[in-house]
N, C-alpha and C positions, 0 to 999 in steps of 0.2 A: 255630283251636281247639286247647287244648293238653291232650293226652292225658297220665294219668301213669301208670306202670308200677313196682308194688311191688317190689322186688328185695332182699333180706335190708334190710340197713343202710341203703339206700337205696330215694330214690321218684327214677326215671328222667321226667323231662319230654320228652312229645316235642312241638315247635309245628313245624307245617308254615311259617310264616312265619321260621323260623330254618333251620337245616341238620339232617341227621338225627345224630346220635349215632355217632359211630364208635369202634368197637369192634377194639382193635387185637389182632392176633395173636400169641402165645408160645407156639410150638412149643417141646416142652423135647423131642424124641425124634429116635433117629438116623435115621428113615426118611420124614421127609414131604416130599411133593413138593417141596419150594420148598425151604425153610430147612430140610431136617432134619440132625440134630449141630452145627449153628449154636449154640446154646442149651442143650445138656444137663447144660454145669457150672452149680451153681448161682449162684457166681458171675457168670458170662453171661449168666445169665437174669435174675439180678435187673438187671445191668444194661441189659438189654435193657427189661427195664418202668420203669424211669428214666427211660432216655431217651425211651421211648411218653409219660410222663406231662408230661415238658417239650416236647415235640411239640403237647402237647394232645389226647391220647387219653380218652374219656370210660370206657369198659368196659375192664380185659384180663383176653380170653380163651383161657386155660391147656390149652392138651392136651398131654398126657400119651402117648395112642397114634395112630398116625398112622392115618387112615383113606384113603387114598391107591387107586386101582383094584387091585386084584388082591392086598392084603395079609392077613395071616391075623390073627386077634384074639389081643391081647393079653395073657395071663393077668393078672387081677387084683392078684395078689399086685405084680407087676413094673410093672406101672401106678401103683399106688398111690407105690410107691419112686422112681418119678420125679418124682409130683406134689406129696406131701404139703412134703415140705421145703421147695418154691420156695410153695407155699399158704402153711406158718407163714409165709417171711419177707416175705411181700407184702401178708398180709392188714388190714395196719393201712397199706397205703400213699396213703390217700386216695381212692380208685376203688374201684368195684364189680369184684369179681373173680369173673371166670365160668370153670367148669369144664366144658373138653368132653369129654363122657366118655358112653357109650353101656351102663355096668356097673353096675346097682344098688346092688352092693357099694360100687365107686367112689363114686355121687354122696350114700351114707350118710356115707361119711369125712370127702368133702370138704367138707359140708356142717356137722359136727362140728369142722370145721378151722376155716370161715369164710369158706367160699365163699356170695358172695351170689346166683350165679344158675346153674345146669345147662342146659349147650346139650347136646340129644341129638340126630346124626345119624339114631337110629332114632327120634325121633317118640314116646318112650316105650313104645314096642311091648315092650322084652324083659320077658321076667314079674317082676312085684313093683318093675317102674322106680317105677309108679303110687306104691304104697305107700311108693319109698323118697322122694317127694318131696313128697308129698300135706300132711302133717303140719307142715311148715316153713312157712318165709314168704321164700323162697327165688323169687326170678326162675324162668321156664324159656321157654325154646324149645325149641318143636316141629319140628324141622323134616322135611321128605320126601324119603325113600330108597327107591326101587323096588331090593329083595332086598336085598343086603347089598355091603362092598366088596368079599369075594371075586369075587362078579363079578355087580357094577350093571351093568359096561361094556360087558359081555357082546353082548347085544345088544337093550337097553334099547327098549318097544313101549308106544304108549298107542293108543287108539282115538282121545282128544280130551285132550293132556296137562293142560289148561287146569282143564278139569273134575275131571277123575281126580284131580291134585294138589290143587283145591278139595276136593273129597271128603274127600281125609285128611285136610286138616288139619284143618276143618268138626267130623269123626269121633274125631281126637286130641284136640281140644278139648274136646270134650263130656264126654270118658272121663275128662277132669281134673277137667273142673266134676262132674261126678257123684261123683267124690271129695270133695267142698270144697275144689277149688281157686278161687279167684276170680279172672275173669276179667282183672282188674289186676295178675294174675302173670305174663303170656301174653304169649310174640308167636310170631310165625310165620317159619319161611322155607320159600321153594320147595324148596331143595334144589341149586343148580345144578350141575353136573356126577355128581350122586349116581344113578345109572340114567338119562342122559337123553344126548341125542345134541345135535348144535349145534342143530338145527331146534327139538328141544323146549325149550332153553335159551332160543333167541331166542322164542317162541310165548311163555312165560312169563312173561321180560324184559317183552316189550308190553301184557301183561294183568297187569302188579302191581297198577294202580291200580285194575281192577277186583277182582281176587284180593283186597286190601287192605277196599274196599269191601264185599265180597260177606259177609266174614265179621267185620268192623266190630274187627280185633285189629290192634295194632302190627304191623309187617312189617320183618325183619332182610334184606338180601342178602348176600351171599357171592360173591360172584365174582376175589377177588384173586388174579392169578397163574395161574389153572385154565386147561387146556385150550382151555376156552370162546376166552379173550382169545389163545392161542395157534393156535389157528384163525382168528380174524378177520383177527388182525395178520400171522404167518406168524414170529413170534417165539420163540426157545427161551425158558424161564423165567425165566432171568435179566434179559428185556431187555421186560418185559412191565410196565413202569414205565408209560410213558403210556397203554396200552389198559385199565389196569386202574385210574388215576384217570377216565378217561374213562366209564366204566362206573359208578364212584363217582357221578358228575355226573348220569348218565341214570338211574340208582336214583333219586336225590332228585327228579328232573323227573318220576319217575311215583309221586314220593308215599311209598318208602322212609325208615323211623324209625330203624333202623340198616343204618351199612352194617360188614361186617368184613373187614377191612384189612393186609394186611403192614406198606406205605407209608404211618402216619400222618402223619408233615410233610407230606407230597406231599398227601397227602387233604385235610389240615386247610386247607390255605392255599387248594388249588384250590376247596374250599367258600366260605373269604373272600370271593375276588374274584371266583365266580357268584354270591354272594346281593347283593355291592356293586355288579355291574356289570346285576341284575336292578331 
């Protein structure tokens, strides 16, 4: 069955009989976990989304402020100054460019700019996100954060996280449709490491396909490089290369449409040769 997914310039195809859509990562900021000041010249960054596109990366997703545990937000103004310039020189590069950004201000510019899709860590919760995106034809994710990154990590509680995290997204979803957004604008992610602990990470992991089900919307994972894979593996960040294609593979085997990625070569090929050797 192939589902399609509106996204400014583009309609995203996802068919579960192919691999899911990966979605690769360009950090342009001096503070995130993984890559942060990797990326912040512009020239770096573009070339960093070159070589995503000859990798074979389908989405890239642009953030601008790091949402990393325990960081403090942004000011807009300074957001906007690292985003817009690598937006102008990208936005005609053949790929859907998504912007992740959690600032209403933010996803009105970059939307102005040519951004075709808004990933929000909060799930569109801050006041007027609704409104800044409602009116477009702009992709978005939803995705689920218990409190905020000052402190998810804090000490992150569900009674049934399975549920709870259905709840939201279930609830964010409806608050768009009740805008006029259509639901062929939509996908979801859990959230992983965004207020959640390894237990509720893995509890979520094994219920995508019903999460996926339950609310019949595209489904994004995220797990590249997080904590998550550093807990399993016992790896610092840098050496989190195989636990987090690995992770890539068991998204798709439970039914994930996109996954989002540091490592697209490593993603792309490890996709080839599980859909050849299935």
């Amino acid at each position: 069955m192939r589902e399609i997914m509106h996204c400014g310039r583009y309609d995203l195809s996802f068919d579960q009989a192919s691999r899911p859509l990966v979605m690769g990562i360009l950090n342009i900021t001096p503070d995130s976990f993984s890559d942060g000041g990797s990326f912040q010249r512009l020239e770096s960054a573009i070339g960093r989304a070159e070589q995503m596109i000859v990798e074979g990366v389908d989405i890239i997703d642009i953030g601008a402020e790091s949402t990393r545990p325990g960081v403090q937000p942004l000011p807009d103004g300074e957001e906007l100054n690292r985003l817009l310039p690598v937006l102008y020189a990208l936005r005609d590069c053949g790929k859907p460019i998504s912007v992740d950004t959690r600032n209403p201000k933010v996803m009105r510019e970059a939307l102005l700019a040519g951004a075709d899709m808004i990933n929000d860590v909060n799930g569109f919760r801050t006041p007027d996100a609704v409104e800044a995106v409602a009116e477009s034809d702009c992709g978005l994710c939803i995705m689920h954060m218990q409190n905020n990154p000052e402190n998810m990590q804090t000490a992150p509680h569900y009674r049934n996280v399975v549920e709870e995290v259905g709840n939201f997204l279930r609830d964010a979803t409806a608050r768009l449709q009740a805008r006029g957004v259509s639901r062929h604008r939509i996908c979801i992610d859990p959230g992983f490491g965004f207020g959640k602990s390894l237990e509720h990470n893995l509890a979520l992991f094994k219920n995508l396909a019903a999460l996926k089900a339950r609310l019949d919307i595209p489904i994004l994972v995220g797990v590249s490089r997080k904590s998550m894979i550093g807990q399993l593996t016992g790896k610092p960040v840098q050496d989190r290369l195989a636990g987090s294609v690995a992770a890539a593979l068991c998204a798709a085997a439970h039914g994930a449409d996109i996954v989002r990625v540091h490592d697209v070569a490593a993603t792309v090929d490890a996709f080839k040769v599980w859909r050849a050797l299935l």
